[in-house]
C-alpha distance (Angstrom), angle and dihedral (degrees) to the residues before:
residue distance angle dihedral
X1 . . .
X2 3.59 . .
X3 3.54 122.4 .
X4 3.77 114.8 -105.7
X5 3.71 127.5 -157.2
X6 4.10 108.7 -142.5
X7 3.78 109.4 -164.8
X8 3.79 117.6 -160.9
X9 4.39 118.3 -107.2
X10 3.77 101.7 -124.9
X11 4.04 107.5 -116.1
X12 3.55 109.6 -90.8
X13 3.77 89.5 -115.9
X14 3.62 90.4 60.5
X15 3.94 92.6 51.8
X16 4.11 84.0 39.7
X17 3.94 88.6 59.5
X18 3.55 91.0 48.3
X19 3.48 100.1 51.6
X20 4.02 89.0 49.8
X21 3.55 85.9 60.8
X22 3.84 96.5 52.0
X23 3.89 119.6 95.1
X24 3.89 118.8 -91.2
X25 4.29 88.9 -108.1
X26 4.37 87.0 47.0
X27 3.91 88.7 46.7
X28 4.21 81.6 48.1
X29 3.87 94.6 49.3
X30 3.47 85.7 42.3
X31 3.48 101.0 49.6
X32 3.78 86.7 44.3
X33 3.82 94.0 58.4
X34 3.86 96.2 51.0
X35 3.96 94.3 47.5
X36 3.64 92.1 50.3
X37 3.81 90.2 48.6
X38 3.81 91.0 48.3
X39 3.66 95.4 45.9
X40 3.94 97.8 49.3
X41 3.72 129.2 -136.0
X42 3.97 116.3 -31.5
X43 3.39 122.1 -98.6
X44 4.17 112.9 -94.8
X45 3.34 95.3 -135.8
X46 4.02 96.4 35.5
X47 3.47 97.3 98.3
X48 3.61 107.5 44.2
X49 3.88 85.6 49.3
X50 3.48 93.3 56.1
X51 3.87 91.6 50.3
X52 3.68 93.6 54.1
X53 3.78 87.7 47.0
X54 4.30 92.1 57.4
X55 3.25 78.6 47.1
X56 3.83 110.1 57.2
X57 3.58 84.7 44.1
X58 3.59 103.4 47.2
X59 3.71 85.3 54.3
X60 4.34 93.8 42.7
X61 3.90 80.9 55.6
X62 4.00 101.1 46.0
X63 3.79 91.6 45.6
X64 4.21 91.2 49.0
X65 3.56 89.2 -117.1
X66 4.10 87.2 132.9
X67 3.87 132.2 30.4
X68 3.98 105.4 -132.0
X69 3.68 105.5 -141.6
X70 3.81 118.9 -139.7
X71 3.66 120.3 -105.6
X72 3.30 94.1 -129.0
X73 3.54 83.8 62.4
X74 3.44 97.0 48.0
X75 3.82 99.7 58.6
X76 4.01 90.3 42.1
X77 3.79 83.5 61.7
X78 3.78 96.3 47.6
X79 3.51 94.0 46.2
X80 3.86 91.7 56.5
X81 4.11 94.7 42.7
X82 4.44 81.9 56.2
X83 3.55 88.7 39.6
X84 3.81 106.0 -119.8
């Protein structure tokens, strides 16, 4: 059997600390990284499917097909549905 050196994970609350310490764009970058690890590759089709969504409803909104409701609106309406 071959010998194997095992090195020891810092504690997270050592790698915590030293991402407090970071700047708010390395904490970004950083952030970044570990969401795209933990969410996997993208989709290979995501992308394209999203464009011909903006599209479709960029186009459902310049021909009046659909009333865009203000955002203003919006939150007044979620705010009564959770009661506040």
């Amino acid at each position: 059997m071959a010998d194997t050196v095992r090195l020891m994970a810092k504690p997270v609350s050592a790698i915590q600390q030293e991402i407090r310490e970071l700047t708010n764009a390395e904490k970004e970058e950083a952030l970044a990284t570990l969401i795209e690890e933990l969410d996997g590759p993208p989709d290979a089709g995501a992308e394209a499917a999203w464009l011909e969504e903006i599209g479709r409803r960029s186009h459902e909104i310049d021909s009046g097909a659909v009333a865009c409701i203000p955002a203003k609106e919006v939150f007044a309406r979620i705010d009564k549905i959770l009661g506040e």
